[in-house]
Every structure is written in structure tokens, then in C-alpha cells.
mmCIF file of the N, C-alpha and C atoms, coordinates in Angstrom:
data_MODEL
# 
_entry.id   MODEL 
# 
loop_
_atom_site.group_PDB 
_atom_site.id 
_atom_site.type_symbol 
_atom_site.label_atom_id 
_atom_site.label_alt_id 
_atom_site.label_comp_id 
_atom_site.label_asym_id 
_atom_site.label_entity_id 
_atom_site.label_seq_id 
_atom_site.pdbx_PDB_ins_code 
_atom_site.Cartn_x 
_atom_site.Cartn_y 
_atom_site.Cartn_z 
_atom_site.occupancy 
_atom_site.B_iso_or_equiv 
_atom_site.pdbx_formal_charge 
_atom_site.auth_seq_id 
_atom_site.auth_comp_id 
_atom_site.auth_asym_id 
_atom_site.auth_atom_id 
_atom_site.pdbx_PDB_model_num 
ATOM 1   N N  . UNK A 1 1  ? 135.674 287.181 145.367 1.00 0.00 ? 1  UNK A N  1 
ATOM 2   C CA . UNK A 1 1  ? 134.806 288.112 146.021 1.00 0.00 ? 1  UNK A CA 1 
ATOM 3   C C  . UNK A 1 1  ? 134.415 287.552 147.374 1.00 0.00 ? 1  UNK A C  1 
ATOM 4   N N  . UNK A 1 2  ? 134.251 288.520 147.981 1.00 0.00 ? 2  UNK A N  1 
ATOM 5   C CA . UNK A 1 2  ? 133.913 287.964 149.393 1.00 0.00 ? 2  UNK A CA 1 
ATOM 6   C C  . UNK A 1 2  ? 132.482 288.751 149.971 1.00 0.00 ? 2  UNK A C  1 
ATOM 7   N N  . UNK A 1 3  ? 131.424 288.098 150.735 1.00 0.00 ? 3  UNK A N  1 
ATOM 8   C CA . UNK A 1 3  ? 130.303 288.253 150.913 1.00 0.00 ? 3  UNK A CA 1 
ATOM 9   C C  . UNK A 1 3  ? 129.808 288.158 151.873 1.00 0.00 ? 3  UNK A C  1 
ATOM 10  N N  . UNK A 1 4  ? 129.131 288.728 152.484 1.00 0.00 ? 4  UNK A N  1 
ATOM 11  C CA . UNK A 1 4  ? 128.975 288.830 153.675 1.00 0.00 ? 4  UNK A CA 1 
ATOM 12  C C  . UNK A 1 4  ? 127.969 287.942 154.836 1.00 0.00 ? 4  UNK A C  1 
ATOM 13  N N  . UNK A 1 5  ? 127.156 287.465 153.737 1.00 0.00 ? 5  UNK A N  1 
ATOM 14  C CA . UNK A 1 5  ? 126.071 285.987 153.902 1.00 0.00 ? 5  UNK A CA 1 
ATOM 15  C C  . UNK A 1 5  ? 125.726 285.485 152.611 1.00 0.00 ? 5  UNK A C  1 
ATOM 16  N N  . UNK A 1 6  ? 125.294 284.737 152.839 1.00 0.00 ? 6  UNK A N  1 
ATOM 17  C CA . UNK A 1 6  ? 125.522 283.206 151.847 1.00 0.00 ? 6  UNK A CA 1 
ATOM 18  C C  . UNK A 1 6  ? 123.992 283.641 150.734 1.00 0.00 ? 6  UNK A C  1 
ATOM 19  N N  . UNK A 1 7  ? 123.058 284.281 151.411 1.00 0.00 ? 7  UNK A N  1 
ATOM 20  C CA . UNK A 1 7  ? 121.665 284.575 150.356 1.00 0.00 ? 7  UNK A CA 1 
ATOM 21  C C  . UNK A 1 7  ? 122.389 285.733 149.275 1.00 0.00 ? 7  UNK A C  1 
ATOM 22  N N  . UNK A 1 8  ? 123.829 287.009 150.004 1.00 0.00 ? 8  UNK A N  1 
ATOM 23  C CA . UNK A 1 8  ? 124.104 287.691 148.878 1.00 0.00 ? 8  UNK A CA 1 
ATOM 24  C C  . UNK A 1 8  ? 125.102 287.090 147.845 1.00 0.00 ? 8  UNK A C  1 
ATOM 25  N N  . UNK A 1 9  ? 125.811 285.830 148.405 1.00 0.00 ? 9  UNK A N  1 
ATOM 26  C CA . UNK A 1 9  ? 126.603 284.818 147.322 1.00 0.00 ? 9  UNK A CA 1 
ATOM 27  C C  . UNK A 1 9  ? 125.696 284.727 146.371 1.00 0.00 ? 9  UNK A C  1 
ATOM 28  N N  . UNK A 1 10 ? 124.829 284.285 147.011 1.00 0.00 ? 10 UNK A N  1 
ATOM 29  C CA . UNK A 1 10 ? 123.554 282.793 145.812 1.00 0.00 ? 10 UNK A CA 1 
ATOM 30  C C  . UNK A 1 10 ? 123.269 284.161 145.132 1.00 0.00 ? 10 UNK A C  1 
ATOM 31  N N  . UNK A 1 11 ? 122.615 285.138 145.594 1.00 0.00 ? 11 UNK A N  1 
ATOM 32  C CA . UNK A 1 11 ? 121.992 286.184 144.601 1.00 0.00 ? 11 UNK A CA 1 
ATOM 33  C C  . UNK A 1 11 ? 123.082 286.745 143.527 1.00 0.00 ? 11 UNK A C  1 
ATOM 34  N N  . UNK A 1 12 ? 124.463 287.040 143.616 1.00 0.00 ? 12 UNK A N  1 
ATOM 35  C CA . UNK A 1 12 ? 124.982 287.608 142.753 1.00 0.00 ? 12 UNK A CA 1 
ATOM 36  C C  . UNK A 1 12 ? 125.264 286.527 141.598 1.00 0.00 ? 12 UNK A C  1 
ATOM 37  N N  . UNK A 1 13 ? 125.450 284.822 141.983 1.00 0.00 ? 13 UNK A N  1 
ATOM 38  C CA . UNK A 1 13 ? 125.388 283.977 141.172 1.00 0.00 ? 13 UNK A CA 1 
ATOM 39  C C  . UNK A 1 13 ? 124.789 283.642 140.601 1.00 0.00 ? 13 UNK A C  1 
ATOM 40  N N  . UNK A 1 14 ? 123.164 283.872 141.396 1.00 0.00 ? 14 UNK A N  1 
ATOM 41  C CA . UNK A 1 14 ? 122.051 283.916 139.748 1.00 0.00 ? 14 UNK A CA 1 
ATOM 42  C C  . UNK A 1 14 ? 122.135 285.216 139.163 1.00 0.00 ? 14 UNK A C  1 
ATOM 43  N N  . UNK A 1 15 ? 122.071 286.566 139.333 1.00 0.00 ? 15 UNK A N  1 
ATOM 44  C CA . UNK A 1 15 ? 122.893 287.509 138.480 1.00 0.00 ? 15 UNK A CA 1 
ATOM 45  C C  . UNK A 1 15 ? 123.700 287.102 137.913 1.00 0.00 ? 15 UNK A C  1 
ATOM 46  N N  . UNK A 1 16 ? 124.363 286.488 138.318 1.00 0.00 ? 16 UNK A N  1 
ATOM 47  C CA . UNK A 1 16 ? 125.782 286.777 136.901 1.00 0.00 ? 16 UNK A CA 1 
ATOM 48  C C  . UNK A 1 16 ? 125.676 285.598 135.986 1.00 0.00 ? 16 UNK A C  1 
ATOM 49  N N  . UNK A 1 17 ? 124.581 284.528 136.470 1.00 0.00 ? 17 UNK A N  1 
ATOM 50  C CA . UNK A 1 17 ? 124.382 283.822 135.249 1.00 0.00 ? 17 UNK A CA 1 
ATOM 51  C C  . UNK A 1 17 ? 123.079 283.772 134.651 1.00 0.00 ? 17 UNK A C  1 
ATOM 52  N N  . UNK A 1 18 ? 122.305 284.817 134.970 1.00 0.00 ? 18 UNK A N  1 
ATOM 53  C CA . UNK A 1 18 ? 121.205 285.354 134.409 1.00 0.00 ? 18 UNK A CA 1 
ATOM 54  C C  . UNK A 1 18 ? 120.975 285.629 132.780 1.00 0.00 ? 18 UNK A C  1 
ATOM 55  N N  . UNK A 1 19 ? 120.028 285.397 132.108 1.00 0.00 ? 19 UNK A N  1 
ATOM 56  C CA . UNK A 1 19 ? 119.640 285.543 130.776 1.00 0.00 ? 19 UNK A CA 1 
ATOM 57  C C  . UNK A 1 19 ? 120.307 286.813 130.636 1.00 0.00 ? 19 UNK A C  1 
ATOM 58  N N  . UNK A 1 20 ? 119.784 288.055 130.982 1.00 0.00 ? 20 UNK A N  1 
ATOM 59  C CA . UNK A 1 20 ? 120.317 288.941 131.066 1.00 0.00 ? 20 UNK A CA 1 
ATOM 60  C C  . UNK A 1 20 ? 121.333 289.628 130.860 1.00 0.00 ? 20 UNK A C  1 
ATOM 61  N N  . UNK A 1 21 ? 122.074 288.926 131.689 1.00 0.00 ? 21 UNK A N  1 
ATOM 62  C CA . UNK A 1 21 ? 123.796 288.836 131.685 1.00 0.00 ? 21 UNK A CA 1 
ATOM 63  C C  . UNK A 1 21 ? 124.302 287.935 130.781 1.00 0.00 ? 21 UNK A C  1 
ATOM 64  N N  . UNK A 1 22 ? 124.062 286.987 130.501 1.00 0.00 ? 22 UNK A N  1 
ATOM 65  C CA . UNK A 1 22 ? 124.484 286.004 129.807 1.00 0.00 ? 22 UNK A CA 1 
ATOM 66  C C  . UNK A 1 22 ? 124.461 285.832 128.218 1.00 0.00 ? 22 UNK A C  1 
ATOM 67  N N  . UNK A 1 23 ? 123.482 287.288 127.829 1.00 0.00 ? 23 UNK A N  1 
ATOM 68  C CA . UNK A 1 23 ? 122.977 287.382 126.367 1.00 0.00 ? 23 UNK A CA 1 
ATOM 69  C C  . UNK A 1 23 ? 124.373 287.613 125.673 1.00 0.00 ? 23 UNK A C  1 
ATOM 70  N N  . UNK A 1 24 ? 125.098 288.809 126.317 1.00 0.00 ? 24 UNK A N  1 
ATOM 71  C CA . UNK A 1 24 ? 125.942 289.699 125.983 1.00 0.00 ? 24 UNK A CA 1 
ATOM 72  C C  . UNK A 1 24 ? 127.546 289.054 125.931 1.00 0.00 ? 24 UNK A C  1 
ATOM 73  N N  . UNK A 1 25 ? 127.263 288.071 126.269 1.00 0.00 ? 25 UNK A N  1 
ATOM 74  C CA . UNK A 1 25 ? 129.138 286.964 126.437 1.00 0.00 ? 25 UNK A CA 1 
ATOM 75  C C  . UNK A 1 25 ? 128.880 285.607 125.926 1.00 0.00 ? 25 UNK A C  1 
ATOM 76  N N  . UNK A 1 26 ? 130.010 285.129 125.605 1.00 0.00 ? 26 UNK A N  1 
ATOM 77  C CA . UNK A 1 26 ? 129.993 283.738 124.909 1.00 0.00 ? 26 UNK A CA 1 
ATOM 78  C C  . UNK A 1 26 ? 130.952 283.024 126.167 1.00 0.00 ? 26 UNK A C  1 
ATOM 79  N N  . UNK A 1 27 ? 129.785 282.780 127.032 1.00 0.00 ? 27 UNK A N  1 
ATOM 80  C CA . UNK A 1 27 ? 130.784 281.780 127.713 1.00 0.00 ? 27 UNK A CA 1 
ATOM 81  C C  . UNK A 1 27 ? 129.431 281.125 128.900 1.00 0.00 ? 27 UNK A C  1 
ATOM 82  N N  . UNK A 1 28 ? 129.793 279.546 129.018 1.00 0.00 ? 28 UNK A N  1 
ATOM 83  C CA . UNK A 1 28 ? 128.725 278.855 129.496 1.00 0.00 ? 28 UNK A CA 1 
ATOM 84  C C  . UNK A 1 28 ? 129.438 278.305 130.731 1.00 0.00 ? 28 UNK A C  1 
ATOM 85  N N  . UNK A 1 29 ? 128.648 277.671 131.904 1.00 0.00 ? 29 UNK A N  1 
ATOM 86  C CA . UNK A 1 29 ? 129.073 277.353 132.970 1.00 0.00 ? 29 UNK A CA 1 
ATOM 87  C C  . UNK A 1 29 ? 129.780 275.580 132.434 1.00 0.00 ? 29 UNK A C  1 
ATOM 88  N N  . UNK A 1 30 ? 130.551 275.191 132.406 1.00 0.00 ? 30 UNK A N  1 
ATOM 89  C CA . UNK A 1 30 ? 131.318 274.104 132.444 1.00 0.00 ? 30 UNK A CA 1 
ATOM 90  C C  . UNK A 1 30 ? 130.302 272.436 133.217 1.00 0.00 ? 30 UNK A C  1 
ATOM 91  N N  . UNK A 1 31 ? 130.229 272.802 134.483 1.00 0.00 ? 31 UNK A N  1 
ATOM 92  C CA . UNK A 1 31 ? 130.204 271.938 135.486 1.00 0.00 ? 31 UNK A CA 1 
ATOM 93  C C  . UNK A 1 31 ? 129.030 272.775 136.034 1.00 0.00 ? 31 UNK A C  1 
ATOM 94  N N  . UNK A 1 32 ? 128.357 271.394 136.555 1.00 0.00 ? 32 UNK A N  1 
ATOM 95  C CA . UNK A 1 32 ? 126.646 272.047 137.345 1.00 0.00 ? 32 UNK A CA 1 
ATOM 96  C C  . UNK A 1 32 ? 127.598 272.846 138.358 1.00 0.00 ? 32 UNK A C  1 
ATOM 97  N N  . UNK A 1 33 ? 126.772 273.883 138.924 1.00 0.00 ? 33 UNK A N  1 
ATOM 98  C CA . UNK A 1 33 ? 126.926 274.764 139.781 1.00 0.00 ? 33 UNK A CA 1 
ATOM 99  C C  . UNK A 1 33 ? 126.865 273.663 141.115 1.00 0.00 ? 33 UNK A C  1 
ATOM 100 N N  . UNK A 1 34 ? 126.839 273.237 141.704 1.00 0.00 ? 34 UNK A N  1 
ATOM 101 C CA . UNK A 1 34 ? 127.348 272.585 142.692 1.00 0.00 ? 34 UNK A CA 1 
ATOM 102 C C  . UNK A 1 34 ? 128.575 271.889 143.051 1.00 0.00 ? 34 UNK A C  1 
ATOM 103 N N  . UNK A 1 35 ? 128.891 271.613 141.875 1.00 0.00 ? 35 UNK A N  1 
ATOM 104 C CA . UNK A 1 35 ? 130.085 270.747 141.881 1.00 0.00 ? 35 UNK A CA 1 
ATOM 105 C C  . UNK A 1 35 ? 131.427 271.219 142.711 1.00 0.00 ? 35 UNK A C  1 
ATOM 106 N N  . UNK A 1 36 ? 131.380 272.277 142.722 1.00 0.00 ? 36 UNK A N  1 
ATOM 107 C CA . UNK A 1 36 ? 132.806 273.201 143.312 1.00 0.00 ? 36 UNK A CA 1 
ATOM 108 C C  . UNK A 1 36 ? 131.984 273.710 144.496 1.00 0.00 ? 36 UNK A C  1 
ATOM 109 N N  . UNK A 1 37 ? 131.238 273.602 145.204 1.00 0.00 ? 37 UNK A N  1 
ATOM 110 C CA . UNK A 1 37 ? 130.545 274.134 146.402 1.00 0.00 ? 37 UNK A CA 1 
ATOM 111 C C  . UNK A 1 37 ? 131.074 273.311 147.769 1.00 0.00 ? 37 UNK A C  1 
ATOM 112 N N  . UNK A 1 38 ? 131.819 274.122 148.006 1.00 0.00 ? 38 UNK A N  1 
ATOM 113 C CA . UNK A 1 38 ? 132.614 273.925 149.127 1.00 0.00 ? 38 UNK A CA 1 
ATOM 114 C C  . UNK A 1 38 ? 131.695 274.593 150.540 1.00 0.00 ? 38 UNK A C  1 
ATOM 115 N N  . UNK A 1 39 ? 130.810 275.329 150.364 1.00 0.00 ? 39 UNK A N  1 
ATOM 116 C CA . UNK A 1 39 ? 130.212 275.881 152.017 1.00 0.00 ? 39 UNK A CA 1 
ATOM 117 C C  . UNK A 1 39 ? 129.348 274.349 152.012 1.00 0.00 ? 39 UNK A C  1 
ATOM 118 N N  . UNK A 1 40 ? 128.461 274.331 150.544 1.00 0.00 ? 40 UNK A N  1 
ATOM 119 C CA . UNK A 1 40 ? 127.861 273.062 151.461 1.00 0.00 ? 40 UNK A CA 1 
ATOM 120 C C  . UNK A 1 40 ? 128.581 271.602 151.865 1.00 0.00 ? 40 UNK A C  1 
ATOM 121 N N  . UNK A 1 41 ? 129.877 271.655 150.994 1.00 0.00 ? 41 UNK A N  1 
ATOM 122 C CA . UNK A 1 41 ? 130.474 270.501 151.469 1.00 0.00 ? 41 UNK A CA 1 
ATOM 123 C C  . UNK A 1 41 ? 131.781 270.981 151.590 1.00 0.00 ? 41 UNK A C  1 
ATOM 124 N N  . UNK A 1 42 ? 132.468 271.562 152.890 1.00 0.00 ? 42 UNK A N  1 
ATOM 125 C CA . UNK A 1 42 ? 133.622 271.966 153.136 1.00 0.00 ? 42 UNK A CA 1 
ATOM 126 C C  . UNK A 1 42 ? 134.516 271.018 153.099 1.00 0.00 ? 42 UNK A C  1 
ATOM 127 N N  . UNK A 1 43 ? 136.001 271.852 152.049 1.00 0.00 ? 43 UNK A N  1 
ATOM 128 C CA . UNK A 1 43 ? 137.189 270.525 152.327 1.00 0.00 ? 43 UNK A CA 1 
ATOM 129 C C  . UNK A 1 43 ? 137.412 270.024 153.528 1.00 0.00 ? 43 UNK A C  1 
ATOM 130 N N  . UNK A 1 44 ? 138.240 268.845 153.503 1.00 0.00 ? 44 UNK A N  1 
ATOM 131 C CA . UNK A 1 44 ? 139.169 268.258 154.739 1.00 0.00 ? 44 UNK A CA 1 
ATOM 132 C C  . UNK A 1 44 ? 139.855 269.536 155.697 1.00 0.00 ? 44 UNK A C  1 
ATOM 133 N N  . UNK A 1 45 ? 140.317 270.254 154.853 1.00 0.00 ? 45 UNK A N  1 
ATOM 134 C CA . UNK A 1 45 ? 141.633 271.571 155.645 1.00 0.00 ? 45 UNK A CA 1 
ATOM 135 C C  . UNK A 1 45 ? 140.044 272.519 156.010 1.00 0.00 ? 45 UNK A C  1 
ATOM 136 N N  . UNK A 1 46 ? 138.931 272.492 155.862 1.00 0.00 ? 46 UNK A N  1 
ATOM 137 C CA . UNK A 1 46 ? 138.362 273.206 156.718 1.00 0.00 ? 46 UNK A CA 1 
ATOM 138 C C  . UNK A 1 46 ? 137.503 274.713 155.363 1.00 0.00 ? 46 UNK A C  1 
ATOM 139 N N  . UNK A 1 47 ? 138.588 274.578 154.450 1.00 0.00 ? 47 UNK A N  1 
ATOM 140 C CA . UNK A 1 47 ? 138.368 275.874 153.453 1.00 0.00 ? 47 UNK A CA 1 
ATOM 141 C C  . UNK A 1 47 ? 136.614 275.670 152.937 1.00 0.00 ? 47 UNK A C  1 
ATOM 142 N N  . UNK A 1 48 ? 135.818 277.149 152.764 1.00 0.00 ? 48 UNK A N  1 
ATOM 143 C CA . UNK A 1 48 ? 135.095 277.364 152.523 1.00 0.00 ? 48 UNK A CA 1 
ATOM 144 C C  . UNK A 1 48 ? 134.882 277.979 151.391 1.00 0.00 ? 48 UNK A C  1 
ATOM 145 N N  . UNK A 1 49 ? 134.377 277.966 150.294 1.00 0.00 ? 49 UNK A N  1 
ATOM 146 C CA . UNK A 1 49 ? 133.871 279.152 148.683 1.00 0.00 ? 49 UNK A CA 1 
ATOM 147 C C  . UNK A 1 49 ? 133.597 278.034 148.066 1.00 0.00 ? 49 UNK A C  1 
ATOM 148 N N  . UNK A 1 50 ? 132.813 278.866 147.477 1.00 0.00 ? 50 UNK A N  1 
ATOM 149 C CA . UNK A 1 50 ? 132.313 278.155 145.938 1.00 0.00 ? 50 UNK A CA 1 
ATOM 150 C C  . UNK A 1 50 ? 132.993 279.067 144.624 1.00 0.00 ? 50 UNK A C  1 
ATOM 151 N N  . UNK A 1 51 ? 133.103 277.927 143.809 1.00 0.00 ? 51 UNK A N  1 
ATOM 152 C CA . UNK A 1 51 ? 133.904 278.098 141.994 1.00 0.00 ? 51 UNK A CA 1 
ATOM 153 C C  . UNK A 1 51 ? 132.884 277.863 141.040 1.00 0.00 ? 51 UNK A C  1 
ATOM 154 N N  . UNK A 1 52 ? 132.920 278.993 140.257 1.00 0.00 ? 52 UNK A N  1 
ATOM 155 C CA . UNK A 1 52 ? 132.225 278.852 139.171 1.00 0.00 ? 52 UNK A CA 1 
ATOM 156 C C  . UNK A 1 52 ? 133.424 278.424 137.988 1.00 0.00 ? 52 UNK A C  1 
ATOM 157 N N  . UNK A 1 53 ? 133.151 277.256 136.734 1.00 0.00 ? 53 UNK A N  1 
ATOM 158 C CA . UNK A 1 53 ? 133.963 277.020 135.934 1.00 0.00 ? 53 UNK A CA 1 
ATOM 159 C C  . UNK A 1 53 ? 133.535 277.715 134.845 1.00 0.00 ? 53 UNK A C  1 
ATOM 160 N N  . UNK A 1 54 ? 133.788 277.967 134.089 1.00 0.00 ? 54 UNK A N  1 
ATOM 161 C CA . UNK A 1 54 ? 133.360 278.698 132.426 1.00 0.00 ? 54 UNK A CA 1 
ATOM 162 C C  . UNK A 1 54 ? 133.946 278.346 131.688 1.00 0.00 ? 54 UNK A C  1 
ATOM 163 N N  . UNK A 1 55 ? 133.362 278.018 129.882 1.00 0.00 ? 55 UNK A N  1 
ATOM 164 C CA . UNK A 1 55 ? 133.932 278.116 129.062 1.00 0.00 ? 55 UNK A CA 1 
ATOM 165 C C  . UNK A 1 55 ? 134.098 279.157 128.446 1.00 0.00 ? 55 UNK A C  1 
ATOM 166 N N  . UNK A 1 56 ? 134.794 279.913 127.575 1.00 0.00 ? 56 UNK A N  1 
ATOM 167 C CA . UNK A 1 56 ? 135.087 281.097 127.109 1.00 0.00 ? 56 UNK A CA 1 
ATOM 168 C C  . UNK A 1 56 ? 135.241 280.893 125.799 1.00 0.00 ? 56 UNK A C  1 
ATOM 169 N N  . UNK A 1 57 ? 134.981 281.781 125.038 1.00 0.00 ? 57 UNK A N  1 
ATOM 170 C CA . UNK A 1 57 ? 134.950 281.681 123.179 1.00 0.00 ? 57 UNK A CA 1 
ATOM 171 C C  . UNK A 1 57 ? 135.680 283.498 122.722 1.00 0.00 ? 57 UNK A C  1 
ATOM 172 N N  . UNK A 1 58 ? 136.531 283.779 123.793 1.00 0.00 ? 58 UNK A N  1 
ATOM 173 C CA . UNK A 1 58 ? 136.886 285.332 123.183 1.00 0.00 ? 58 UNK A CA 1 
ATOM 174 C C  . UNK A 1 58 ? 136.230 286.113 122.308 1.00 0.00 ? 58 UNK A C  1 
ATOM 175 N N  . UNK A 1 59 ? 135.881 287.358 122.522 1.00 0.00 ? 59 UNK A N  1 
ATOM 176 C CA . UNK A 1 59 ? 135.443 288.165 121.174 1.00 0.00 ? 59 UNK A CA 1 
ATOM 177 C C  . UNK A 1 59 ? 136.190 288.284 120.312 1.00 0.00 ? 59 UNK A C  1 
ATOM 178 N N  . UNK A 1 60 ? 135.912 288.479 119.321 1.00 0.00 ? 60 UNK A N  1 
ATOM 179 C CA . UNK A 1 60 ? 136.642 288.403 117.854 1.00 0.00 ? 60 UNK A CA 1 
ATOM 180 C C  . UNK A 1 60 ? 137.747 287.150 117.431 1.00 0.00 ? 60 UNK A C  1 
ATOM 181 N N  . UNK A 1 61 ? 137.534 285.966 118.431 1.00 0.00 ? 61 UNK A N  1 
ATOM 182 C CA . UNK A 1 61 ? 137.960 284.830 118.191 1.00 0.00 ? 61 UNK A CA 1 
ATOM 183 C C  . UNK A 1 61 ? 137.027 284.296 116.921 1.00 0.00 ? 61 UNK A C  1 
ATOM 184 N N  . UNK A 1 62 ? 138.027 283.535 116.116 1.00 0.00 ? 62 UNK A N  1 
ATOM 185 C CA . UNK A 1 62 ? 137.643 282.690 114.733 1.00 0.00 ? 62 UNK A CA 1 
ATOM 186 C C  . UNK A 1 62 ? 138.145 281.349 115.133 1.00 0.00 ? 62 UNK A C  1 
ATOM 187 N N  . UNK A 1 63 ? 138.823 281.441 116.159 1.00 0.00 ? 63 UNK A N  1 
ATOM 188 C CA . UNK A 1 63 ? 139.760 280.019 116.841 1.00 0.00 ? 63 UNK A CA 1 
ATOM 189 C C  . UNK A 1 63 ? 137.848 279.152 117.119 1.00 0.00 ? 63 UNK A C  1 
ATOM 190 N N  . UNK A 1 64 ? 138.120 277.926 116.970 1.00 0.00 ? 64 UNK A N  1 
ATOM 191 C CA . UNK A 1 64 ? 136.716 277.121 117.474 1.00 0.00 ? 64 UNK A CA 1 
ATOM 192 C C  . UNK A 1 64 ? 137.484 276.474 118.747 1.00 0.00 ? 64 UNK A C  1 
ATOM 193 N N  . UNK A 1 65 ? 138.703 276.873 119.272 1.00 0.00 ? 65 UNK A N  1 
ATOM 194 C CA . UNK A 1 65 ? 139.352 276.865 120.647 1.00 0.00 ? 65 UNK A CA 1 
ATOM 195 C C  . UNK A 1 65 ? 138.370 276.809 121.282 1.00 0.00 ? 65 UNK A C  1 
ATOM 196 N N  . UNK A 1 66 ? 138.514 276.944 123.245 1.00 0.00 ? 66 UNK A N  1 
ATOM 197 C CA . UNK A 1 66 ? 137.666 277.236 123.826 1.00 0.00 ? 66 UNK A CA 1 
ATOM 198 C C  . UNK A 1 66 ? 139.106 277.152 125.088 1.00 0.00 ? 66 UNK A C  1 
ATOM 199 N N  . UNK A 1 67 ? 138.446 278.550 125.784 1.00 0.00 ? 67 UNK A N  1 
ATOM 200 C CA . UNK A 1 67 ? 139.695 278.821 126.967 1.00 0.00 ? 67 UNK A CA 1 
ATOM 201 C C  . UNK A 1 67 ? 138.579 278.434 127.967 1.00 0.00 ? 67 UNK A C  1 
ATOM 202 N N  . UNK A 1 68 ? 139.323 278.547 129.481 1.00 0.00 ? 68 UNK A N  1 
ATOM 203 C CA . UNK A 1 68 ? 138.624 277.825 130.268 1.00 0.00 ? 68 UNK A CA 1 
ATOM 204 C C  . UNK A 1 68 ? 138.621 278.941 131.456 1.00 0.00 ? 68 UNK A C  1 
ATOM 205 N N  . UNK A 1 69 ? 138.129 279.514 132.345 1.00 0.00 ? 69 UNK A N  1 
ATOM 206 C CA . UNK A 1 69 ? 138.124 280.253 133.144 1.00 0.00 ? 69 UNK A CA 1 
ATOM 207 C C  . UNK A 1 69 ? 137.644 280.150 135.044 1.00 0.00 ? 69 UNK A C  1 
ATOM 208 N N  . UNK A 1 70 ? 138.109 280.698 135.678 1.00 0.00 ? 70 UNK A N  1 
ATOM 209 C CA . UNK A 1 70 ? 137.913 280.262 136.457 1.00 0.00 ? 70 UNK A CA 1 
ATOM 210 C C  . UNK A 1 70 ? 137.600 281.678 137.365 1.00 0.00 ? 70 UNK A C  1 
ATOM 211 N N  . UNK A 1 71 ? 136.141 281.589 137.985 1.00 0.00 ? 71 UNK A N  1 
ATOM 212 C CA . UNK A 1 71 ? 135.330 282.446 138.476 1.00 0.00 ? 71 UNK A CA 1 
ATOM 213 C C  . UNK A 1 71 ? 135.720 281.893 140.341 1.00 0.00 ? 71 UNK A C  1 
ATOM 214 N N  . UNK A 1 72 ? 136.331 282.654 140.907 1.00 0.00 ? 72 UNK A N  1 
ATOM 215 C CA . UNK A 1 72 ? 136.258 282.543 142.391 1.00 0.00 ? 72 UNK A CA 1 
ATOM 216 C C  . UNK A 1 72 ? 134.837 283.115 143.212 1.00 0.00 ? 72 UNK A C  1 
ATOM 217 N N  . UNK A 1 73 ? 133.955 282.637 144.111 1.00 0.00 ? 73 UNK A N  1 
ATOM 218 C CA . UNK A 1 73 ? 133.226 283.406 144.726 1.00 0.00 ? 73 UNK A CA 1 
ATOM 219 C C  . UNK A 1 73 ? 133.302 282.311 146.197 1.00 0.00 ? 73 UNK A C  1 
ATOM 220 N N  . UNK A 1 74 ? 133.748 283.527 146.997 1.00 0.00 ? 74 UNK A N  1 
ATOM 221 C CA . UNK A 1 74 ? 134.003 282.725 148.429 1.00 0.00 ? 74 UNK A CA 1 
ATOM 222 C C  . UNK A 1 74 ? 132.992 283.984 149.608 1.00 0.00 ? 74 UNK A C  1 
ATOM 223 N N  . UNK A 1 75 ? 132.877 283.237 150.406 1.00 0.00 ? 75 UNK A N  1 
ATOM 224 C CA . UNK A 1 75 ? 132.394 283.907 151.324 1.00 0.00 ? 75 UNK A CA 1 
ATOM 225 C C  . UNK A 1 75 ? 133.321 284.091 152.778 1.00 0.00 ? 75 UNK A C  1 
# 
């Protein structure tokens, strides 16, 4: 997703990991939310976004698996 300033990034990221939101899915953030934050610490090549990691538990999974997902949010 792409955004148009950095306060509507941060806001849709506490949305989307809001109680709220979060009641209704089985899947938890992996890695502190900073860790993949590239605006505040841009790579070497210059690239800018932040990654959200997730774990995932599928619905109607009986597997005690766990898939891994990967949430893009760049600006």
C-alpha cells in the first residue's frame, strides 16, 4: 500500500493491529514493529517502507503449523 504521509501509514497500522481488528483473526505480529522500518532507518540503495511480519494459524486449521506472512506497507 502506498500512502500519502507517514501519520496515514502509522494510523492504518495501529488499525490493523488494533484489538478490534485483531479479535476476529488468529495471527500475531512476529517481530516488534520497528524492526522492518525502513523510513526511519532507510537501506543502503536508498529504499523506503515499512514490513509488518505475521504469524498465521489458518481458519479451520487443526495443523499446530504456523504459516508466516508478510504484510507490505510502504509509503
Amino acid at each position: 500500500m502506498i500512502f500519502e504521509n507517514l501519520s496515514d501509514l502509522h494510523d492504518f497500522r495501529d488499525y490493523v493491529n488494533s484489538t478490534a481488528v485483531m479479535k476476529n483473526v488468529k495471527h500475531e505480529l512476529r517481530y516488534p514493529r520497528e524492526k522492518y522500518d525502513y523510513i526511519e532507518k532507510p537501506k543502503f540503495t536508498g529504499y523506503r517502507g515499512i514490513h509488518d511480519v505475521y504469524r498465521h494459524l489458518p481458519r479451520g486449521s487443526n495443523r499446530a503449523e504456523t504459516k508466516e506472512g508478510l504484510k507490505n506497507l510502504a509509503l
